[in-house]
C-alpha positions in Angstrom: 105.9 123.7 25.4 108.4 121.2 26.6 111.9 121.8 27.3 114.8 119.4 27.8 118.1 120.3 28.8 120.7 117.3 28.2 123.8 118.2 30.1 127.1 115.9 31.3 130.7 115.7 31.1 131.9 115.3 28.0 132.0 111.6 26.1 129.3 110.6 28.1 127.0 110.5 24.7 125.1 114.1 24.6 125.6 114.6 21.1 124.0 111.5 20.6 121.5 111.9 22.8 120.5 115.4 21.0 120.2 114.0 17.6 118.3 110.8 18.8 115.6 114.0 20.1 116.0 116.4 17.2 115.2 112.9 14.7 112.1 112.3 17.0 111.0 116.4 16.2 112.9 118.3 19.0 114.3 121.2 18.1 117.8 121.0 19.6 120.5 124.1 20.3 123.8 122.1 21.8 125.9 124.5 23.7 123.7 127.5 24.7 125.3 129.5 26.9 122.6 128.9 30.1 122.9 133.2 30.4 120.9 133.0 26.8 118.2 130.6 27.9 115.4 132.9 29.3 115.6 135.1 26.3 115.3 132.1 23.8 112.1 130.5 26.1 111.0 134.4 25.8 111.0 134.7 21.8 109.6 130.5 21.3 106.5 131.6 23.8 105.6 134.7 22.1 105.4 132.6 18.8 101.9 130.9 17.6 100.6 126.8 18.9 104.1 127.3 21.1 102.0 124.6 23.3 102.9 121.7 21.4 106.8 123.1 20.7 109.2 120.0 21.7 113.1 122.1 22.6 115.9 120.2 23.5 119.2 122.2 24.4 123.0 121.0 25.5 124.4 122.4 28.6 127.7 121.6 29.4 131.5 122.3 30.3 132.1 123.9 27.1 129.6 126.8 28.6 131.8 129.7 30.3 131.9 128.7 34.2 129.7 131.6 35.2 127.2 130.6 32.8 126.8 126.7 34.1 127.1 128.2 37.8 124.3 130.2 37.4 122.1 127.2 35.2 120.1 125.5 38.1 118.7 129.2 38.7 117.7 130.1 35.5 115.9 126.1 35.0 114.2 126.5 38.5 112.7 130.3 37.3 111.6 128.7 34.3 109.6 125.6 35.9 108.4 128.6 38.8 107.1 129.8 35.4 105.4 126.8 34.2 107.3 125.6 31.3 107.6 122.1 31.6 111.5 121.7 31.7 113.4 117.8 32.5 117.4 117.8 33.0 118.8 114.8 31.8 122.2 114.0 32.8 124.8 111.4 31.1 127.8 110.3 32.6 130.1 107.0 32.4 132.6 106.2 34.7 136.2 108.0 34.2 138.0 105.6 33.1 135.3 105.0 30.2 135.6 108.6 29.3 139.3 108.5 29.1 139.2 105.2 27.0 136.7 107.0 24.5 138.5 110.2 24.2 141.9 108.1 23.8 139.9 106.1 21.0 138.6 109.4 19.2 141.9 111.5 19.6 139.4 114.8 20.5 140.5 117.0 22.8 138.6 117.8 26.1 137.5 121.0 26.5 139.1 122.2 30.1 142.6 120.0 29.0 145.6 122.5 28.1 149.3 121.4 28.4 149.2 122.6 32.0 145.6 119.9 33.1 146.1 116.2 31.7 142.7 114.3 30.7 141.9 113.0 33.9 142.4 116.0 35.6 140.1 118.0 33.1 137.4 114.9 33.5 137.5 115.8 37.3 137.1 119.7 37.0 134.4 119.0 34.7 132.1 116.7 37.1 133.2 119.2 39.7 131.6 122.4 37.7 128.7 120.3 36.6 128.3 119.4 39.9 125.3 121.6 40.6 123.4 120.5 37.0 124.1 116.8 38.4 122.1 117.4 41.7 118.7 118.7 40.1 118.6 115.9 37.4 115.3 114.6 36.9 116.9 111.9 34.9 120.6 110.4 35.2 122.3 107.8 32.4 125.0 106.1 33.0 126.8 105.5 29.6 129.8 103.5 30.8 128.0 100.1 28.9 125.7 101.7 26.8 126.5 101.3 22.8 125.3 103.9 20.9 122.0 102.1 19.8 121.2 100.9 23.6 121.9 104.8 24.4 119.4 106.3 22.2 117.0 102.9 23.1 116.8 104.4 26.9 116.4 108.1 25.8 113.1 106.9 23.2 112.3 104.6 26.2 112.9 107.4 29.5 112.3 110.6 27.7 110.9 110.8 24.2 108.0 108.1 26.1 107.6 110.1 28.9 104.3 111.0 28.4 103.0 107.5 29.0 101.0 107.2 32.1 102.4 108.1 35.4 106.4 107.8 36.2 108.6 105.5 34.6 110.5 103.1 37.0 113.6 101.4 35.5 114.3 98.2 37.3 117.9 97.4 36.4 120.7 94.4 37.6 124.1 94.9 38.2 127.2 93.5 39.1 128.8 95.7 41.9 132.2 94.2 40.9 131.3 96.3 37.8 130.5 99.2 40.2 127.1 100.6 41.2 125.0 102.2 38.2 125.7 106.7 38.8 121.6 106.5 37.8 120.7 104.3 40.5 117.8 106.1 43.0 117.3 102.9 45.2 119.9 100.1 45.9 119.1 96.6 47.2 122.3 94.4 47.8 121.3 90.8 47.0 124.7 89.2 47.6 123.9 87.8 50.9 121.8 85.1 48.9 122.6 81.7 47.9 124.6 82.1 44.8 124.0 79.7 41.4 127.8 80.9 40.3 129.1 78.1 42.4 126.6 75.5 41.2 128.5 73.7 37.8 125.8 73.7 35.8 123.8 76.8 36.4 127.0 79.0 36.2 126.9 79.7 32.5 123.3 80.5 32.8 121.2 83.7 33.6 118.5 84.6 36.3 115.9 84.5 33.2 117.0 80.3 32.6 114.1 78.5 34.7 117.3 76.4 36.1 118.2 79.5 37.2 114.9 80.8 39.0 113.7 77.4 40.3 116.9 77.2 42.4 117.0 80.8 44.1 113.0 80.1 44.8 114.2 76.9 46.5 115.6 78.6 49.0 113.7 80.8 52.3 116.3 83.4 51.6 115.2 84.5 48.1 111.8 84.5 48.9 112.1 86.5 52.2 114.2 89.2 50.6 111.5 89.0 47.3 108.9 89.9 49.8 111.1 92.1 51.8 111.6 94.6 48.9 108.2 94.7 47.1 107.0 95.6 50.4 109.3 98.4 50.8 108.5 99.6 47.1 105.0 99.1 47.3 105.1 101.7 50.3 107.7 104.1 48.9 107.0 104.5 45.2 103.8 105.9 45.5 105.2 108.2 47.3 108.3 109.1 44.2 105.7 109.9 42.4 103.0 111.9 44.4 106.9 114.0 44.5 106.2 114.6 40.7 109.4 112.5 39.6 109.3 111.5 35.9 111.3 108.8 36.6 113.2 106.3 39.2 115.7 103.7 38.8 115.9 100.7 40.6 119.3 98.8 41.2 119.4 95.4 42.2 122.7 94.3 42.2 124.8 91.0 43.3 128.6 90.1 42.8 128.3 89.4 39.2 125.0 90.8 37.8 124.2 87.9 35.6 122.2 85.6 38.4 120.6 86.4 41.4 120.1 90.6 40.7 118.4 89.3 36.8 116.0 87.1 38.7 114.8 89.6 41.3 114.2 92.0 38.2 112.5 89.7 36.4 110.4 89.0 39.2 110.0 92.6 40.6 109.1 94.1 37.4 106.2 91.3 36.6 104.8 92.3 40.0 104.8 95.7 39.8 103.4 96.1 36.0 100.0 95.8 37.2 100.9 98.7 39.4 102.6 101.0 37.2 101.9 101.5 34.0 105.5 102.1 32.9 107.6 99.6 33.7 111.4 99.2 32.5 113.7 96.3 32.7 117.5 96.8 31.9 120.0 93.8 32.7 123.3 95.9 32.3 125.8 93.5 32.4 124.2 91.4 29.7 124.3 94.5 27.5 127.8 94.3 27.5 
């Protein structure tokens, strides 16, 4: 059987993310307290073909505390078992999560007249805290619509039985802040920057103009070679680790020039590598 546990603070887009697997032929429980979990994988193993059964279960703050405390445990016994368990975990940045609860008018479960929003958002990352640490898989939300959310879960979860580990190369824009699903982080904003070139600044690192003038320079090219090398050395290693997936951020000041180009660039070179290869530009998605 297969088990996934989708866990994360709440409005980071589990409910979502649990109906995008149940219409895909999950069977999904959301909220099971994690205390319950080794008596449910108990009763689905003892029934017929349970090989090919696809379970998906929610994890999260609404749990009683001792319950999510004692979660990485009982997921750890169960893959010391063999049951092929993932955690993926969602989360957006707080103020993203305080916009969308504002916008919905729901109530956060840890808030109470005594613990405002952001407070409650807080407690929660800090009781999920352990959950967040033995992720297999983390999503951050913050500029994901709904549709590009259950895009990356088809993509990342429901696909990952396609050859070998799947490697998201992403851009970003660290005045946007660094991706929470980042593994590896390369820092391109010590390259010559198109922004301040009139006629390439309302373009993108996939416009030729674009490319042809970051390949003019030594720079680009150095730092190119720079990071395939250290990829071509590490990854290899990622997934010799058994990782099911790993995210690479490239990000410069704005995410729309130089950090789309070295995506573009890094993902065609490492497709004859890996066979599942990724590309997310996430301040285009916006």
């Amino acid at each position: 059987m297969r088990l996934v546990i989708i866990s994360g603070r709440s409005g980071s887009g589990k409910s979502s993310a649990l109906q995008l697997l149940e219409d895909v032929g999950f069977n999904c429980i959301d909220n099971l307290p994690a205390s319950l979990l080794p008596e449910l994988i108990r009763r689905v193993t003892e029934q017929p073909s349970q090989e090919n059964t696809q379970l998906a279960l929610g994890i999260d703050a609404r749990n009683l505390w001792h319950d999510v405390r004692q979660a990485p445990k009982v997921i750890n016994d169960l893959r010391d078992s063999g049951i092929d368990c993932d955690v993926i975990y969602l989360d957006a940045r707080s103020p993203v999560l305080v916009q969308r609860f504002s916008e919905t008018r729901r109530k956060h479960p840890l808030s109470d007249s005594h613990t405002h929003l952001l407070e409650a958002l807080n407690r929660e990352k800090e009781l999920l805290a352990p959950l967040a640490s033995m992720a297999d898989l983390v999503i951050d939300t913050s500029s994901l619509t709904l549709h590009q959310l259950r895009d990356q879960m088809k993509s990342r979860v429901v696909g990952k039985d396609s050859p070998g580990m799947a490697i998201l190369f992403q851009s970003f824009g660290f005045k946007h802040g660094v991706p929470v699903d980042a593994d590896l982080v390369f820092d391109l904003r010590c390259l010559p920057n198109p922004y301040w070139i009139p006629e390439l600044r309302n373009k993108t690192g996939m416009d030729p103009e674009v490319a042809e003038f970051l390949q003019s320079h030594q720079e680009t090219r150095d730092m190119q070679r720079d990071i395939t090398q250290f990829l071509e050395r590490w990854l290899p290693s990622y997934q010799q680790s058994n990782r099911s997936y790993t995210s690479v951020s490239i990000g410069c000041t704005g995410g729309r020039h130089r950090s789309v180009y070295m995506v573009e660039q890094l993902a065609k070179a490492f497709a004859g590598i890996f066979e599942n290869i990724q590309v997310r530009h996430r301040e285009q998605q916006k």
